[in-house]
MDAnalysis code that builds the backbone (N, CA, C; Angstrom):
import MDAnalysis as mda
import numpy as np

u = mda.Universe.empty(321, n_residues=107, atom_resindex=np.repeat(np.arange(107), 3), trajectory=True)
u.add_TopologyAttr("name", ["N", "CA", "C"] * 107)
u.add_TopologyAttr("resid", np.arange(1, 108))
u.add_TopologyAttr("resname", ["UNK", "UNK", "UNK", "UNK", "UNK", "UNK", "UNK", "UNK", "UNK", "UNK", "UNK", "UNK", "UNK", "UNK", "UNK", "UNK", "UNK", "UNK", "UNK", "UNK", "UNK", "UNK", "UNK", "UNK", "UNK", "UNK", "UNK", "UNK", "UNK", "UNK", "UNK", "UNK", "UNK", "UNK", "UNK", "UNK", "UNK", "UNK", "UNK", "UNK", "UNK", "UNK", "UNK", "UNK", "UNK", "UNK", "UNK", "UNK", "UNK", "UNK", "UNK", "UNK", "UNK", "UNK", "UNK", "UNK", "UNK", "UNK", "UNK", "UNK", "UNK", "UNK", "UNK", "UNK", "UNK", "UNK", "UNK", "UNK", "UNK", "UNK", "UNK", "UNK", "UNK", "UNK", "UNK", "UNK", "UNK", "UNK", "UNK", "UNK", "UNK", "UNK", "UNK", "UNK", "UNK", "UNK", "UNK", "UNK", "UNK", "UNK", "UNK", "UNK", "UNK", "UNK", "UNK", "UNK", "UNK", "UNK", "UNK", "UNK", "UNK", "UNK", "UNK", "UNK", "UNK", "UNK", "UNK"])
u.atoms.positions = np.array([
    [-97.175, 316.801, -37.275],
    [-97.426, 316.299, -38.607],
    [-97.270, 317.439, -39.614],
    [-96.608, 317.202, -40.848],
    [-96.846, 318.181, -41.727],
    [-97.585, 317.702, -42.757],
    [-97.861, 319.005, -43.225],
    [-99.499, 318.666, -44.011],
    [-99.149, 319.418, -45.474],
    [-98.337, 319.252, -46.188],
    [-97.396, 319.590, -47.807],
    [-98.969, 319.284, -48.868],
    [-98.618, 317.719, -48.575],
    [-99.992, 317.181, -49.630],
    [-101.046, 317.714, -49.482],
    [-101.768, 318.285, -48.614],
    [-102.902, 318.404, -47.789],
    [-103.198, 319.869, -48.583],
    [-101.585, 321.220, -48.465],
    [-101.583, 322.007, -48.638],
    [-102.100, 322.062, -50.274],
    [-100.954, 321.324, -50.948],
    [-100.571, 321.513, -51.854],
    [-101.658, 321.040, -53.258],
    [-102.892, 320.153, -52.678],
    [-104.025, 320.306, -52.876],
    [-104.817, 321.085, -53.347],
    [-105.132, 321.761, -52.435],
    [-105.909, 323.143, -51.784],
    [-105.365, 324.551, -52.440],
    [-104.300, 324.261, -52.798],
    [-103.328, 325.453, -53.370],
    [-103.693, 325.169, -54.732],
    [-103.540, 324.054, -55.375],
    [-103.623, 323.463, -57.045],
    [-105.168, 324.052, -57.312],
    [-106.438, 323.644, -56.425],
    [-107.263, 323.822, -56.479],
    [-108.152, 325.446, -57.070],
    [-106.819, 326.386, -55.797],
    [-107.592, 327.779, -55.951],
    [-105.838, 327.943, -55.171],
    [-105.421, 328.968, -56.073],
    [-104.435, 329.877, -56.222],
    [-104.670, 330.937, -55.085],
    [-105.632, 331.829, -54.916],
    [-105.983, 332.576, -53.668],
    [-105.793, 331.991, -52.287],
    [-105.506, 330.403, -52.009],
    [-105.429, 329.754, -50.973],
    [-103.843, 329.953, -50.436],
    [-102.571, 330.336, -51.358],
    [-101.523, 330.639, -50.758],
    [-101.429, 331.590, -49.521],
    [-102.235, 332.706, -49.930],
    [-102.581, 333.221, -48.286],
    [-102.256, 332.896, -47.179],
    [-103.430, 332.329, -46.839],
    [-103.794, 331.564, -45.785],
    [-103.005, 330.668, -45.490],
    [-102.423, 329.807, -46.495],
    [-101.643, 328.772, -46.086],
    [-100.552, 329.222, -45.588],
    [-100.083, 330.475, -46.225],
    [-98.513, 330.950, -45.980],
    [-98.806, 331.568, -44.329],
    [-99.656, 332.068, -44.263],
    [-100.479, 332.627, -42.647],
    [-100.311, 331.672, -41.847],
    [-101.131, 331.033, -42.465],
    [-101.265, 329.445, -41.120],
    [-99.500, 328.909, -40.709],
    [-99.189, 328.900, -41.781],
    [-97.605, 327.930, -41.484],
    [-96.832, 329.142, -40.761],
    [-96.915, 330.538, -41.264],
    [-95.832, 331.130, -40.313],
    [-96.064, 331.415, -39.098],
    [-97.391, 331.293, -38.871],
    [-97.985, 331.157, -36.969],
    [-97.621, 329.971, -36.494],
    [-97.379, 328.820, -37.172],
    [-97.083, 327.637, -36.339],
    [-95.880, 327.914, -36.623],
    [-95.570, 328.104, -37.483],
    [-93.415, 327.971, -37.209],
    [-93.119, 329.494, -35.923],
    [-93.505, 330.490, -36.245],
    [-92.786, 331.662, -35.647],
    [-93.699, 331.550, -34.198],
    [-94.672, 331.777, -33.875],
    [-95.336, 331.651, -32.706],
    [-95.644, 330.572, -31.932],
    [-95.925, 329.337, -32.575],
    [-96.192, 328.173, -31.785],
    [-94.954, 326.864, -31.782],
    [-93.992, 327.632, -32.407],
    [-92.649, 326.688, -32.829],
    [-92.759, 325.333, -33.221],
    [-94.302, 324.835, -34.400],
    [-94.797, 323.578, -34.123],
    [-94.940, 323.759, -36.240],
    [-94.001, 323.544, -36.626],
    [-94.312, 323.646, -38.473],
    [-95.608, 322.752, -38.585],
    [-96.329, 323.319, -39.898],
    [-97.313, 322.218, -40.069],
    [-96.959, 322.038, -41.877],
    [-95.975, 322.572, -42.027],
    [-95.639, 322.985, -43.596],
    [-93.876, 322.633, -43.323],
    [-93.139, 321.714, -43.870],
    [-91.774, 321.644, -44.535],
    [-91.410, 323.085, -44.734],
    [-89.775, 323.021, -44.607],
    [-89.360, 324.639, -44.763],
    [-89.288, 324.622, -46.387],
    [-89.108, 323.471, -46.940],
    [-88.864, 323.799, -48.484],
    [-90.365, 324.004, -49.058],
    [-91.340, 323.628, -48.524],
    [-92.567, 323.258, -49.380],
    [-92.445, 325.021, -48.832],
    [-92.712, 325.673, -47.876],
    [-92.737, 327.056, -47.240],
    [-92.289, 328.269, -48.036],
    [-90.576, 327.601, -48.488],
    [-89.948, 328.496, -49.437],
    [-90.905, 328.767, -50.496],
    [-90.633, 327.468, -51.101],
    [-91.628, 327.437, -52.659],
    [-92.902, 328.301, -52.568],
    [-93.661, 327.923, -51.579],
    [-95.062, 328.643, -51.457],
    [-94.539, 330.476, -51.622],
    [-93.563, 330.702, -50.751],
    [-93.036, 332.452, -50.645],
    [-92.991, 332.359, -52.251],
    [-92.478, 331.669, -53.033],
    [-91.645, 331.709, -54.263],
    [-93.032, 332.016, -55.030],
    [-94.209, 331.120, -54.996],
    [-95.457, 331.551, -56.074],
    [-95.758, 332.485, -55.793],
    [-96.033, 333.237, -54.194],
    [-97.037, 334.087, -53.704],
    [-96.383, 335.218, -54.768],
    [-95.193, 335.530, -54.637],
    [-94.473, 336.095, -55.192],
    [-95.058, 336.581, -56.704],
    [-94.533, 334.996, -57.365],
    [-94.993, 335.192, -58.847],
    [-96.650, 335.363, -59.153],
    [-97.252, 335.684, -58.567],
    [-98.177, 335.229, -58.602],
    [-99.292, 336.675, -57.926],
    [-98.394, 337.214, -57.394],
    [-99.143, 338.445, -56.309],
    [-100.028, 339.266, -57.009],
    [-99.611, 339.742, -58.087],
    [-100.555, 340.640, -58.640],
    [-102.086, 340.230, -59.485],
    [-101.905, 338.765, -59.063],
    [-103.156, 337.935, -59.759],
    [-104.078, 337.398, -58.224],
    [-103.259, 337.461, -57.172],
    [-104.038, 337.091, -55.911],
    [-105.418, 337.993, -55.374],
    [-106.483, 337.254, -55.399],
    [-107.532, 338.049, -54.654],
    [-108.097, 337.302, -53.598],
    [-107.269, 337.838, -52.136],
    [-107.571, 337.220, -50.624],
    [-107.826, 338.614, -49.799],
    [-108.395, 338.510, -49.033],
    [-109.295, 339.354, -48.132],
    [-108.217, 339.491, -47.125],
    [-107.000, 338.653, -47.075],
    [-105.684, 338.734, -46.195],
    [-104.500, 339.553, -47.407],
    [-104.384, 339.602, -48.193],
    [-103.290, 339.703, -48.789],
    [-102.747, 341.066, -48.629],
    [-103.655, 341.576, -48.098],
    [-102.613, 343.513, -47.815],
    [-102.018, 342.786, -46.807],
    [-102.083, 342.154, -45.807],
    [-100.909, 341.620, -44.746],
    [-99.882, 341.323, -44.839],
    [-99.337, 340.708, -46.278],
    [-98.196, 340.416, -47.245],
    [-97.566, 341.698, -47.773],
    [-96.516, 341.536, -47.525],
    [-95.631, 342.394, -48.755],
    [-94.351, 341.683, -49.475],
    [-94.095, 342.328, -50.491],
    [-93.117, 342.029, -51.212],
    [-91.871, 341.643, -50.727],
    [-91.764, 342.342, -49.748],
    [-90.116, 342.287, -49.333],
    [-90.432, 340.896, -48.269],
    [-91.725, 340.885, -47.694],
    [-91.747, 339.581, -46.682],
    [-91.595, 338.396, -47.454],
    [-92.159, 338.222, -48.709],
    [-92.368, 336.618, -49.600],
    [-90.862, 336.772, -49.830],
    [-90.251, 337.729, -50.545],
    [-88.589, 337.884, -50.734],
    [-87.672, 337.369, -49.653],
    [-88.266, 337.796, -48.247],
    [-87.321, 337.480, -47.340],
    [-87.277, 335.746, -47.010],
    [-88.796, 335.771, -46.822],
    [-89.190, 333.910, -46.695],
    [-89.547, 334.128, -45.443],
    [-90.088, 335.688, -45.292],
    [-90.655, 335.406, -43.771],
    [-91.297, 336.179, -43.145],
    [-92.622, 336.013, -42.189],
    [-93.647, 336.728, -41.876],
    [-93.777, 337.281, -40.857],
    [-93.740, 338.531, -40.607],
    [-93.315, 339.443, -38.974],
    [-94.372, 340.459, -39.024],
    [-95.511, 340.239, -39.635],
    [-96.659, 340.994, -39.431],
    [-97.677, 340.738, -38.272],
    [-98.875, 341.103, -38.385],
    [-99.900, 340.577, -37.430],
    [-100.894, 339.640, -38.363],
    [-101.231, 338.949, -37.272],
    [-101.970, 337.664, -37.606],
    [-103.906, 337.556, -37.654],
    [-104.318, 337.455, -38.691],
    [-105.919, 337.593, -38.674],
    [-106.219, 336.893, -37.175],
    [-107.058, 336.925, -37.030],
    [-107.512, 336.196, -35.419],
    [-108.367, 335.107, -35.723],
    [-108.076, 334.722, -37.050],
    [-108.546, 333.083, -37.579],
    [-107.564, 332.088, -37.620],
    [-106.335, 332.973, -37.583],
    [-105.022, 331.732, -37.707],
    [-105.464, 330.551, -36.845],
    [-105.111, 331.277, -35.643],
    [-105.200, 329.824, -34.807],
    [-106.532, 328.806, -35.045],
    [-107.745, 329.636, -35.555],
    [-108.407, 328.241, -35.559],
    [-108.784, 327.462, -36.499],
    [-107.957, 328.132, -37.745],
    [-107.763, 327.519, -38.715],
    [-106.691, 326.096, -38.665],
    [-105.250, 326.770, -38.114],
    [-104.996, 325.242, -37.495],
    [-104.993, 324.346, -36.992],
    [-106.126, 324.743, -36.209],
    [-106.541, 323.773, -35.401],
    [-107.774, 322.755, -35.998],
    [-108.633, 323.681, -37.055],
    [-109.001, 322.534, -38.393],
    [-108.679, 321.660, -38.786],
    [-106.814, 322.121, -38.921],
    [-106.327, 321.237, -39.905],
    [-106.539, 319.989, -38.933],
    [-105.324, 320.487, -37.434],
    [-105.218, 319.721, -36.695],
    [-105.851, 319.809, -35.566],
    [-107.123, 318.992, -35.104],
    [-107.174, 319.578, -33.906],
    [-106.924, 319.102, -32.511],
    [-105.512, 318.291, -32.424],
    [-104.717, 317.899, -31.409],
    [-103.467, 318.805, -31.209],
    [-103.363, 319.495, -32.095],
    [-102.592, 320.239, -31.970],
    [-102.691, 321.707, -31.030],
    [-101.479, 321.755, -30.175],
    [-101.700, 323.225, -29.299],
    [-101.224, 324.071, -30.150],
    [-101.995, 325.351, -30.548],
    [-102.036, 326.643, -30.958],
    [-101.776, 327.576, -29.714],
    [-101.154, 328.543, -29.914],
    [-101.091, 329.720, -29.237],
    [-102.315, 330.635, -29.587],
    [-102.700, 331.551, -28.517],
    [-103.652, 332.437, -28.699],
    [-102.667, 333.564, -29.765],
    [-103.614, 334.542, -30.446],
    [-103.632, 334.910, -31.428],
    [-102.213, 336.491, -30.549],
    [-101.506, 336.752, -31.828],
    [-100.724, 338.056, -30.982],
    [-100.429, 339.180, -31.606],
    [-100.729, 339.979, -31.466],
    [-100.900, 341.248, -32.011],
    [-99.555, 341.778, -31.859],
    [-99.598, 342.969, -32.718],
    [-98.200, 344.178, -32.401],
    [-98.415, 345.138, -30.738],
    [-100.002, 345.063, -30.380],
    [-100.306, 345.860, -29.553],
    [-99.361, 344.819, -28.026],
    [-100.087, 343.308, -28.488],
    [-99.671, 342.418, -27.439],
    [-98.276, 342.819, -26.988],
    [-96.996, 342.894, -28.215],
    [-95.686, 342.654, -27.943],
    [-95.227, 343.751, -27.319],
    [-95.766, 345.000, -27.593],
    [-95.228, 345.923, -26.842],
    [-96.014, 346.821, -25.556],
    [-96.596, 345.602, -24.527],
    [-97.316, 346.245, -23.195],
    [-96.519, 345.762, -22.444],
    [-96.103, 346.340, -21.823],
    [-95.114, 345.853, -20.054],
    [-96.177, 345.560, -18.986],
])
């Protein structure tokens, strides 16, 4: 299911919520290969965080950089709330456990 309206809510509501949302959706698209966010509603969201960055106050937002909202895409590490934040949204949905930079590179 994607959840645009749901987001896009929550976003209208409080501006600081792009965060998280942009967090949550790139763990389900890049790690759990399961979108919970449209790629266009996704873009757009990169597109405010953007305009919008130097007015954001989230307790996540050093995790963001400039060049990632530019690119349209998130290759950082993930708070260790992602997953159970989506699973809020949804909770039939399978999440992957949470994965670090340390995770990707142990043999």
């Amino acid at each position: 299911m994607i959840y645009d309206d749901y987001a896009q809510k929550i976003i209208d509501a409080n501006p600081n919520m792009l965060v998280p949302w942009y967090l949550m959706a790139s763990y389900a698209y890049y790690i759990n290969d399961d979108p919970i966010l449209s790629d266009g509603f996704y873009d757009n969201m990169s597109k405010q965080l953007l305009e919008k960055f130097d007015s954001i106050t989230h307790y996540h937002k050093h995790l963001l950089s400039r060049d990632m909202l530019e690119a349209g895409s998130y290759l950082g590490e993930y708070p260790s709330i992602i997953p159970g934040s989506i699973r809020a949204i949804d909770p039939s949905r399978e999440v992957a456990a949470p994965v670090t930079g340390k995770d990707l590179f142990e043999w």
